[in-house]
VOLO-948398 format. One record per residue (C-alpha): residue in three letters; x, y, z. Coordinates in steps of 0.001 Angstrom, whole numbers, padded with zeros to 6 digits. Layout:
# VOLO-948398
{r "Ala" {X Y Z}}
...
***
This chain:
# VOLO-948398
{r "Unk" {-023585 004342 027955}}
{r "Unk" {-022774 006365 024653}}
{r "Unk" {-026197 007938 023709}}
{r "Unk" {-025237 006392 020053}}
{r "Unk" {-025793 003105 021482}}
{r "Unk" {-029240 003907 023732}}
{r "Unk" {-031459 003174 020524}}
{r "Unk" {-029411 -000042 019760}}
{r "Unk" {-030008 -001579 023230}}
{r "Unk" {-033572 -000107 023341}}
{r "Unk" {-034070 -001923 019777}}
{r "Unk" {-032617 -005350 021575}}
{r "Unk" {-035259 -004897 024308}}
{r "Unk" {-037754 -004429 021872}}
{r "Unk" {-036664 -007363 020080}}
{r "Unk" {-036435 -009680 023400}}
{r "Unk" {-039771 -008593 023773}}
{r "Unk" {-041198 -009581 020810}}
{r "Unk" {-039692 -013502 021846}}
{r "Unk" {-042018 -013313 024758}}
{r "Unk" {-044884 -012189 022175}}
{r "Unk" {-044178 -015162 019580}}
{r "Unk" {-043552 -017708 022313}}
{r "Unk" {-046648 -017038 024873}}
{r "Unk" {-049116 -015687 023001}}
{r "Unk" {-050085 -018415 020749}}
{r "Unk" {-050548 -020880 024014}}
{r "Unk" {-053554 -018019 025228}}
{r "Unk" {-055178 -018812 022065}}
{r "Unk" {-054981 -023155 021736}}
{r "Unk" {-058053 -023527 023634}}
{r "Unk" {-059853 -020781 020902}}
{r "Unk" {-058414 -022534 018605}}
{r "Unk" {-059915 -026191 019484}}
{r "Unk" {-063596 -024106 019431}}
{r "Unk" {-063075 -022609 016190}}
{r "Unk" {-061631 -025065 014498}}
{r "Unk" {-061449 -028078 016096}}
{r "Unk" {-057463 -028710 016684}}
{r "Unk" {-056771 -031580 018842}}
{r "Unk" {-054261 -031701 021267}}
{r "Unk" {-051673 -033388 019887}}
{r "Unk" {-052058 -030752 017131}}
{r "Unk" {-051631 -027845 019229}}
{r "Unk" {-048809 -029398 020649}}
{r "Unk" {-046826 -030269 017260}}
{r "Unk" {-047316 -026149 017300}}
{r "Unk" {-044775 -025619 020141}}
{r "Unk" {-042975 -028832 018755}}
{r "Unk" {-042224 -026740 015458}}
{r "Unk" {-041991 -023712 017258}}
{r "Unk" {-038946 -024428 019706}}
{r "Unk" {-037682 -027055 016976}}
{r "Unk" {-037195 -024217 014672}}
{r "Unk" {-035383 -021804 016768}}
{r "Unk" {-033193 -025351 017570}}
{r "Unk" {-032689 -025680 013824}}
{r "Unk" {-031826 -021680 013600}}
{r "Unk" {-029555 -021821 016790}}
{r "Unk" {-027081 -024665 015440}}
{r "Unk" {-027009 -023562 012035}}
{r "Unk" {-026077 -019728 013496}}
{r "Unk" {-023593 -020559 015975}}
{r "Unk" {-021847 -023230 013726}}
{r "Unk" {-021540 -021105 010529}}
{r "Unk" {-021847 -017422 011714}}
{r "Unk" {-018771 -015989 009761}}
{r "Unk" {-021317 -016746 006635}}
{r "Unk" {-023694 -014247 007939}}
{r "Unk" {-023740 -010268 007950}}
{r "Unk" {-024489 -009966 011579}}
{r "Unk" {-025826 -006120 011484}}
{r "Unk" {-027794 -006684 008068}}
{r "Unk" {-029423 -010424 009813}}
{r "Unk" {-029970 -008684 013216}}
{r "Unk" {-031833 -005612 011526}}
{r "Unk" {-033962 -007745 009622}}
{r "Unk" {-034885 -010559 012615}}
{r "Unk" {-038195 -008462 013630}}
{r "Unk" {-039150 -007516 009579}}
{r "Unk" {-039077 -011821 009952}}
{r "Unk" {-041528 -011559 013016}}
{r "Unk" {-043863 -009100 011625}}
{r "Unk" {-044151 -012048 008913}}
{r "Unk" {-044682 -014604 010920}}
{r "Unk" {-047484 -012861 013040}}
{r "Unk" {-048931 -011437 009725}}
{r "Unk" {-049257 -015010 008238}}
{r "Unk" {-050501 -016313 011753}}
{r "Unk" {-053028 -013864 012440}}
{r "Unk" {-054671 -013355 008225}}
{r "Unk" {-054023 -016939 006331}}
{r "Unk" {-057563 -018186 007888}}
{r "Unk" {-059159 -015121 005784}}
{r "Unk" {-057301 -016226 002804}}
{r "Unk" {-057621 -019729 002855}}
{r "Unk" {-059834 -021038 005142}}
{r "Unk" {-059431 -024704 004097}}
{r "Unk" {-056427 -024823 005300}}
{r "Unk" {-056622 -023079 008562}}
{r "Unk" {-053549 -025588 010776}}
{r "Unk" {-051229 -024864 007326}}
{r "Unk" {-051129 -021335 008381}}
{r "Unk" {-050669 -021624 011950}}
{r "Unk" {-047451 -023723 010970}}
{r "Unk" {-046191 -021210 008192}}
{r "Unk" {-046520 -018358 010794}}
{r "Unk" {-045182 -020406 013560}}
{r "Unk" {-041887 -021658 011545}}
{r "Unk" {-041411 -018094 010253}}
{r "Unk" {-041639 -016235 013491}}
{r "Unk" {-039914 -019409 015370}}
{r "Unk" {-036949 -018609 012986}}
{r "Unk" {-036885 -015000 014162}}
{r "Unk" {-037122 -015797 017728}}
{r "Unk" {-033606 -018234 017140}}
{r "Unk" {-031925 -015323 015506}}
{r "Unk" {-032680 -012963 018095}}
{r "Unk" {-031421 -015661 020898}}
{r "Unk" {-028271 -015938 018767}}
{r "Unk" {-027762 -012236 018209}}
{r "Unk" {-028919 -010435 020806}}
{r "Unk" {-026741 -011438 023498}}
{r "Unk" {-023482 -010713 021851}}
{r "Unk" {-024664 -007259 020235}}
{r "Unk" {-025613 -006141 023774}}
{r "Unk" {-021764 -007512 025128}}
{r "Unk" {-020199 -005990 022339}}
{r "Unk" {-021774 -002601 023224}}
{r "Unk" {-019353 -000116 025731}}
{r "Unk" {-020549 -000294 029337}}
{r "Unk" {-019063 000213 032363}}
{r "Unk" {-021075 -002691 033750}}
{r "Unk" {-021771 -004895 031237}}
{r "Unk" {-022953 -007653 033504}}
{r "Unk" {-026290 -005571 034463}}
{r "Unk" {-026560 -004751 031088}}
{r "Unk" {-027030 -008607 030048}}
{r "Unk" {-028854 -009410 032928}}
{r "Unk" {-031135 -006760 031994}}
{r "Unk" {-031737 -007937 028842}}
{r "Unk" {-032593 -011640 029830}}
{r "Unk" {-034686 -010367 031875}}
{r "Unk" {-036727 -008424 029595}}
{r "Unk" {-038248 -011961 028126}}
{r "Unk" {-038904 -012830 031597}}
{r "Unk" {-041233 -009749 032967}}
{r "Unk" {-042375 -009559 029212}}
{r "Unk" {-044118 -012659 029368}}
{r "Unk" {-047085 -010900 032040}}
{r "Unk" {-048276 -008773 029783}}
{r "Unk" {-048376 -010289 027006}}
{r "Unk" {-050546 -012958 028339}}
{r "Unk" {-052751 -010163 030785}}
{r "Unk" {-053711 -008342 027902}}
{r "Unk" {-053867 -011292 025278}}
{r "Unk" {-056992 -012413 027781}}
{r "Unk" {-057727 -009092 028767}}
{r "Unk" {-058888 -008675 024700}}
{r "Unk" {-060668 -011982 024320}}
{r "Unk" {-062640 -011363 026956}}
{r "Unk" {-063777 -007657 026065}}
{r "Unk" {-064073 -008359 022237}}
{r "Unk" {-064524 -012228 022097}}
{r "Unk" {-062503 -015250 020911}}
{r "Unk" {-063815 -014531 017169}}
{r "Unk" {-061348 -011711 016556}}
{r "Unk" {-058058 -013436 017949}}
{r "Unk" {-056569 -012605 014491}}
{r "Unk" {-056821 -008855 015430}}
{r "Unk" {-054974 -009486 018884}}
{r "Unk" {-052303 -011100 017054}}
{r "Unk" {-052039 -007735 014589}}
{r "Unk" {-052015 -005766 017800}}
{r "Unk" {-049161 -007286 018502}}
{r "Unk" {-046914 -006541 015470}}
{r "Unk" {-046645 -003278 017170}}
{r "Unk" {-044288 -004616 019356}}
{r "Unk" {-041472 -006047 016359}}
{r "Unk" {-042333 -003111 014050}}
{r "Unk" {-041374 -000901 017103}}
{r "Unk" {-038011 -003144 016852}}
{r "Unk" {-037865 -002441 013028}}
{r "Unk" {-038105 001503 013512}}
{r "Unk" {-035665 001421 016286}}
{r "Unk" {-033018 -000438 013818}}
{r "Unk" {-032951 001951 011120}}
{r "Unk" {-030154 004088 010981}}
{r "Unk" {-028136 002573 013968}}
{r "Unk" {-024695 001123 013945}}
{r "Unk" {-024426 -002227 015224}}
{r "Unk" {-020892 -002611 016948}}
{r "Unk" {-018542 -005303 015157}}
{r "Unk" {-019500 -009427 017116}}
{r "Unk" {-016623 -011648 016517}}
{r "Unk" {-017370 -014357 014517}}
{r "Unk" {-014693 -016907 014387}}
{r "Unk" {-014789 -019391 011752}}
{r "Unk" {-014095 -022698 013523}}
{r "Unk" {-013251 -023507 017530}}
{r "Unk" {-010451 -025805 018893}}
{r "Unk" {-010003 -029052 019909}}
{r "Unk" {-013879 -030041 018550}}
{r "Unk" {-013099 -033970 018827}}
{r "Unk" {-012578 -033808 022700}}
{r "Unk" {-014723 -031397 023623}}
{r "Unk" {-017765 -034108 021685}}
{r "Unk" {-016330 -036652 024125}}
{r "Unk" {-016440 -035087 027290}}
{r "Unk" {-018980 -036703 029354}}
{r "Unk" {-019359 -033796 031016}}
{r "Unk" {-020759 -031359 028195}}
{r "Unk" {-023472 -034244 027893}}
{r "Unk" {-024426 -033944 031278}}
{r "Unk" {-024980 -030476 030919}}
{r "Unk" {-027063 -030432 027999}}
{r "Unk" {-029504 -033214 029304}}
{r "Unk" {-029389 -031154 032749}}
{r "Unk" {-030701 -027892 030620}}
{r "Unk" {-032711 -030235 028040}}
{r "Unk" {-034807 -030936 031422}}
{r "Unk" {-034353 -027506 032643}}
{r "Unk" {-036307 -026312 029381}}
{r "Unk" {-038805 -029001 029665}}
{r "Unk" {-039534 -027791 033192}}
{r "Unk" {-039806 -024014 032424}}
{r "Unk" {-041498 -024360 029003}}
{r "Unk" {-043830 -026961 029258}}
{r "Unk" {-045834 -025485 032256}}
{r "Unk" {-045779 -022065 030486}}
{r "Unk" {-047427 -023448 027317}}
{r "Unk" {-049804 -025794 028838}}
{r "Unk" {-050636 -023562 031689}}
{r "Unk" {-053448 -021595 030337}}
{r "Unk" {-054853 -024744 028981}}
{r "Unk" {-054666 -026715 032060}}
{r "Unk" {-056250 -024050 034636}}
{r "Unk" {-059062 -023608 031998}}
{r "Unk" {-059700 -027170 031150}}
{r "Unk" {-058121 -029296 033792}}
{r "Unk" {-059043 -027592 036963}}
{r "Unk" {-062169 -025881 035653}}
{r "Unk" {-061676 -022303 036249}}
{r "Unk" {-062385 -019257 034178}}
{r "Unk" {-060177 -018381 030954}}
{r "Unk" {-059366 -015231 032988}}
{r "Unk" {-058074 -016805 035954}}
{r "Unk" {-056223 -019074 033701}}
{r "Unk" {-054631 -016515 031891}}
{r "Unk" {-053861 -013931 034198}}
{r "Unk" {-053365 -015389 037383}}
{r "Unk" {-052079 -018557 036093}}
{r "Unk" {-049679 -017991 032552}}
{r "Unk" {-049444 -013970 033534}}
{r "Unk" {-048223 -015300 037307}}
{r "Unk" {-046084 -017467 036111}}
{r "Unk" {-043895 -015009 034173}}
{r "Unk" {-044032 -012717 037233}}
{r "Unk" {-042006 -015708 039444}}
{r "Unk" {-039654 -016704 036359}}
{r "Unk" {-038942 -012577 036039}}
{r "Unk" {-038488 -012582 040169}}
{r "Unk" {-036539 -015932 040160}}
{r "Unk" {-033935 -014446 038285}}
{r "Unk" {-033880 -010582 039316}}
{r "Unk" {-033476 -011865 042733}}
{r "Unk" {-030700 -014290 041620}}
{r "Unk" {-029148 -011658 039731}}
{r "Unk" {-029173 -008861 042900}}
{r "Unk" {-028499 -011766 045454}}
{r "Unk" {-027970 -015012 044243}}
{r "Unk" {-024957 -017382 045260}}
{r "Unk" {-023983 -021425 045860}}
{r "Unk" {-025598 -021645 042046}}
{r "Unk" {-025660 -025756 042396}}
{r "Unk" {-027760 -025401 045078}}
{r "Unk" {-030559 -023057 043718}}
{r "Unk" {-030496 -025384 040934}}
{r "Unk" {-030988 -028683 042679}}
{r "Unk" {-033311 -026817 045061}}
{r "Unk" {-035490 -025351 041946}}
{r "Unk" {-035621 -028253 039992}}
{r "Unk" {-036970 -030438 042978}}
{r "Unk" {-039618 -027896 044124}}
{r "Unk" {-040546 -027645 040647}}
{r "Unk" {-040995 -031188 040577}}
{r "Unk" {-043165 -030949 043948}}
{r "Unk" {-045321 -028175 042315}}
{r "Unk" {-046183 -030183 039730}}
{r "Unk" {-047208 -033122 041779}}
{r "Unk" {-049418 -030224 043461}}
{r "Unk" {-051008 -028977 040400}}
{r "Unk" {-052060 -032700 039194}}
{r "Unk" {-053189 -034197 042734}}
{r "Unk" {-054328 -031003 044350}}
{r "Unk" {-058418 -031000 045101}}
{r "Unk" {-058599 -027312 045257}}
{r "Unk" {-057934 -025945 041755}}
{r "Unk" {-056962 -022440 043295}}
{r "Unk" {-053838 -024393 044892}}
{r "Unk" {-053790 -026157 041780}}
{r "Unk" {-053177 -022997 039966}}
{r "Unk" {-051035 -021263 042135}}
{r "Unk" {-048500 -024256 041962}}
{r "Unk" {-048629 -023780 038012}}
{r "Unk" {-047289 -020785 038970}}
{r "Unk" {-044443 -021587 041404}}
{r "Unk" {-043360 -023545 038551}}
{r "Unk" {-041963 -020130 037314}}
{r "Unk" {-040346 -018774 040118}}
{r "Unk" {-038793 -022742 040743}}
{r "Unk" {-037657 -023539 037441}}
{r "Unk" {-036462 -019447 036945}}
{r "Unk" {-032626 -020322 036895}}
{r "Unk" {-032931 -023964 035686}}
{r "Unk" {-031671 -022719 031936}}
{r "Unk" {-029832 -019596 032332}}
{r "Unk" {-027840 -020919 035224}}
{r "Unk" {-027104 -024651 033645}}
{r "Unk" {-025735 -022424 030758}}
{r "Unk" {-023333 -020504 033654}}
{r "Unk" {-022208 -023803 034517}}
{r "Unk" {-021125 -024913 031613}}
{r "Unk" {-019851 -022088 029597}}
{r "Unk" {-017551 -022054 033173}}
{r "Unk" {-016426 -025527 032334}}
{r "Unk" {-015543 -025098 029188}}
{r "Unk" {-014999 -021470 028842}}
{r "Unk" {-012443 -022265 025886}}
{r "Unk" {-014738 -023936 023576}}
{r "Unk" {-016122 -020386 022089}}
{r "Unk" {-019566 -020439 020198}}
{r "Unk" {-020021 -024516 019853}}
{r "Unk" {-020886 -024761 023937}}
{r "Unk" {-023327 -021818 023467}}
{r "Unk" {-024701 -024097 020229}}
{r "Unk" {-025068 -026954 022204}}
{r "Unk" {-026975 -025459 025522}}
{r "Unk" {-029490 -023820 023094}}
{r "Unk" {-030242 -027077 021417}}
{r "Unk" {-030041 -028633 024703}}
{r "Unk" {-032389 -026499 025786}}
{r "Unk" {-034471 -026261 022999}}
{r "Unk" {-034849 -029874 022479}}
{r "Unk" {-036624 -030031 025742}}
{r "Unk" {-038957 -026856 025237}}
{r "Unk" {-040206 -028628 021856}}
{r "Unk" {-040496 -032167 022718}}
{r "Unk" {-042057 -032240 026236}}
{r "Unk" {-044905 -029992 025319}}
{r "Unk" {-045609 -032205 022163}}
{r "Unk" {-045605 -035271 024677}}
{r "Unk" {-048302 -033735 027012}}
{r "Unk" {-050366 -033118 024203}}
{r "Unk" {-049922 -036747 022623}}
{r "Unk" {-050406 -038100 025925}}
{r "Unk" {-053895 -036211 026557}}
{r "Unk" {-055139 -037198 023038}}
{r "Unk" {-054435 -040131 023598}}
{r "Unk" {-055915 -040997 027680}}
{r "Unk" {-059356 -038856 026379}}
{r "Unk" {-060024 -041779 024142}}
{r "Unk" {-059129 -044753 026825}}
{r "Unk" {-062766 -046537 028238}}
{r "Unk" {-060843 -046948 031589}}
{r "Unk" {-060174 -043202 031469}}
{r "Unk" {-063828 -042373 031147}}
{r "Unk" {-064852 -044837 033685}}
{r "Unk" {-062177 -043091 036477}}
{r "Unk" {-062867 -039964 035198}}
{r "Unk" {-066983 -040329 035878}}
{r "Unk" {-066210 -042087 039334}}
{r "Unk" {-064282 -039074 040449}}
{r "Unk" {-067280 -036739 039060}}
{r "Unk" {-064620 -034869 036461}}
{r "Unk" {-064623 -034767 032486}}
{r "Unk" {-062281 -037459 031016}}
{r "Unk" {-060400 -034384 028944}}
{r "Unk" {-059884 -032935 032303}}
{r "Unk" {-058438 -035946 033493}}
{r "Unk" {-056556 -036611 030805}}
{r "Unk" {-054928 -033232 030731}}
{r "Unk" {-053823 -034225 034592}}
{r "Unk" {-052438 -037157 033240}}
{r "Unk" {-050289 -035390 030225}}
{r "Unk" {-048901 -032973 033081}}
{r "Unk" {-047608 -035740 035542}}
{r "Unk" {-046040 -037628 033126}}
{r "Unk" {-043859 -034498 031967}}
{r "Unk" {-043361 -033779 036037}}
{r "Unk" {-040142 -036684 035748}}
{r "Unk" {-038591 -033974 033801}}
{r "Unk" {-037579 -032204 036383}}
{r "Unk" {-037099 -035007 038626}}
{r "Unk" {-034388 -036289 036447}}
{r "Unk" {-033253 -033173 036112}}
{r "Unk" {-032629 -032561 039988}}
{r "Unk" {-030363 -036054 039636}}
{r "Unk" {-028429 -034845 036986}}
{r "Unk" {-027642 -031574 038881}}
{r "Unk" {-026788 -033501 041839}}
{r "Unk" {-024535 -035801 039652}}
{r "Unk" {-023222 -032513 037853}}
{r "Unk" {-022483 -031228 041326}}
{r "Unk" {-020532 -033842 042937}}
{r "Unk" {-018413 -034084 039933}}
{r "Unk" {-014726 -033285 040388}}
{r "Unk" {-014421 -031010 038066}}
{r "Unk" {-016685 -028784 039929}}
{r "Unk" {-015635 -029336 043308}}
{r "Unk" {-014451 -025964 044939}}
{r "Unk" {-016310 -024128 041645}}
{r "Unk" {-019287 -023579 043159}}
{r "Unk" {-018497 -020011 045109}}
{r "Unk" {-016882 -018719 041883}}
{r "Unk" {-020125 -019262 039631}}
{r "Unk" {-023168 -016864 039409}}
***
């Protein structure tokens, strides 16, 4: 690679990075949250709602109109836009503490909206760069969000727990490091041209191809499977299965980014017979969840939270492969319609588990099981909001299956990784 393009890619990284930041970070601090300032579930759940909503919102509106956008001017400023976010996060309870959930929603809509630009950008700035193999390159850079997401969460808790809950503002400033890093890295770099055409062919039958529906509910469940667990995780081990914050954090969220980052590496180095891994992830997922509700130990609860990463690893990337394969023609509007796929799923399951657990914690018959089975009724209500999002990724393994034996794929399968 052309050293004039080593700062670029290392500003993409950066950038990538700072998705993993916006996107797992806040979920380490909903429980803090509910102690400080008494957020319900449902509440901390409308959080993730607005934050994968948002990038859903920013995604379509991107990939349907980019010729009205300068893309080196919008992808230079998409981590000034997360240093906002964070900024408005982490200090609008100082400001106005009456109105401590309006700030959390600012922030989150702000730095949501970065996070959709960089998923619209990033991608194609990296393909358009020289390489002589571009495929690690990409690969690469997915996987950056992936092993990013460890971290982030080890050293979120890793803070709380040396410095207390009080001063979760500060680990959120901490934090800005990581998009200002992006900002520095920007300046003065030459982002090579991205093809933006203005409109793609043959829209009307590519709408009516039963097909292209399949495959967005097959990645809308994919991204329910991946991104629910991930944002409830830390929640669940704490509150659900009774163990320490700590364990939680790091050995149940910081885990689970280890096996989604391993899921994929090992896909990318060895990976074949894609319809297969998918079917096969989606249904173990589905199994690990069953696991992590029924299980009586809450270590085996905890490390099943975590095989929901490595299971549910290729359930979005590799639903995209399939059908950006199938209709390779279509240009930007299948990449549009994944990502809200996609999305969709990430923002609305998470919301549901929340609603759900509200709503089972105020249930007499809840209480009465709950005391008979000598748990909490939160705790068993949070095992309730997690097995009713576990048909995601049962319905998910049916669409594969019915993706699968479609003719249009028949023979495919070798030829996709």
């Amino acid at each position: 690679m052309e050293k004039q393009y080593r700062r670029l890619t290392l500003a993409c990284y950066t950038e990538s990075l700072s998705m993993a930041v916006v996107c797992n970070l806040p979920p380490v601090l909903f429980l803090t949250f509910r102690t400080l300032f008494g957020l319900s579930y449902t509440q901390l759940g409308l959080l993730i709602f607005i934050n994968y909503t948002t990038q859903l919102l920013v995604d379509m509106l991107f990939s349907f109109f980019p010729y009205k956008f300068n893309i080196a001017k919008t992808v230079k400023f998409t981590p000034i836009l997360t240093v906002v976010g964070m900024l408005v996060y982490s200090l609008w309870h100082l400001i106005s503490p009456g109105s401590v959930y309006l700030g959390f929603v600012i922030g989150t809509v702000i730095f949501s909206a970065a996070a959709g630009l960089c998923e619209v950008l990033i991608s194609p700035v990296i393909a358009a760069i020289p390489s002589d193999n571009p495929e690690r390159q990409m690969s690469r850079l997915h996987s950056v969000y992936a092993w990013g997401v460890a971290p982030v969460v080890a050293l979120g808790t890793l803070f709380l727990l040396l410095f207390g809950a009080k001063l979760w503002y500060v680990l959120i400033l901490v934090f800005t490091v990581v998009p200002i890093s992006s900002v520095i890295l920007f300046c003065g770099v030459c982002v090579p041209e991205v093809a933006t055409p203005e409109k793609s062919s043959d829209t009307k039958k590519f709408f009516r191809d039963k097909t292209l529906w399949l495959c967005v509910l097959a990645i809308f469940m994919g991204g329910a499977t991946e991104c629910n667990m991930s944002q409830w995780a830390s929640g669940y081990v704490e509150n659900a299965l009774g163990l320490p914050k700590v364990w939680g954090d790091i050995f149940g969220v910081a885990m689970f980014g280890i096996m989604l980052g391993l899921g994929r590496t090992l896909y990318t180095k060895f990976g074949k017979h894609l319809f297969r891994v998918l079917i096969f992830g989606s249904l173990t997922a589905f199994l690990c969840y069953l696991v992590a509700v029924f299980s009586p130990n809450a270590v085996v609860g905890m490390v099943a939270c975590a095989l929901v990463g490595f299971c549910s690893s290729m359930l979005w990337p590799g639903t995209l492969v399939v059908a950006a394969d199938k209709f390779s023609k279509s240009g930007v509007l299948i990449y549009a319609m994944m990502a809200a796929g996609g999305d969709m799923g990430a923002s609305v399951v998470p919301q549901l588990v929340g609603m759900v657990t509200d709503f089972s914690i105020g249930q007499s018959w809840i209480i009465s099981w709950a005391n008979s089975i000598s748990i909490s009724a939160e705790q068993l209500a949070m095992r309730i909001g997690i097995l009713v999002s576990a048909i995601f990724p049962l319905i998910g393994t049916l669409l594969l299956v019915r993706l699968w034996k479609a003719s249009v794929f028949k023979g495919k399968e070798e030829s996709i990784r």
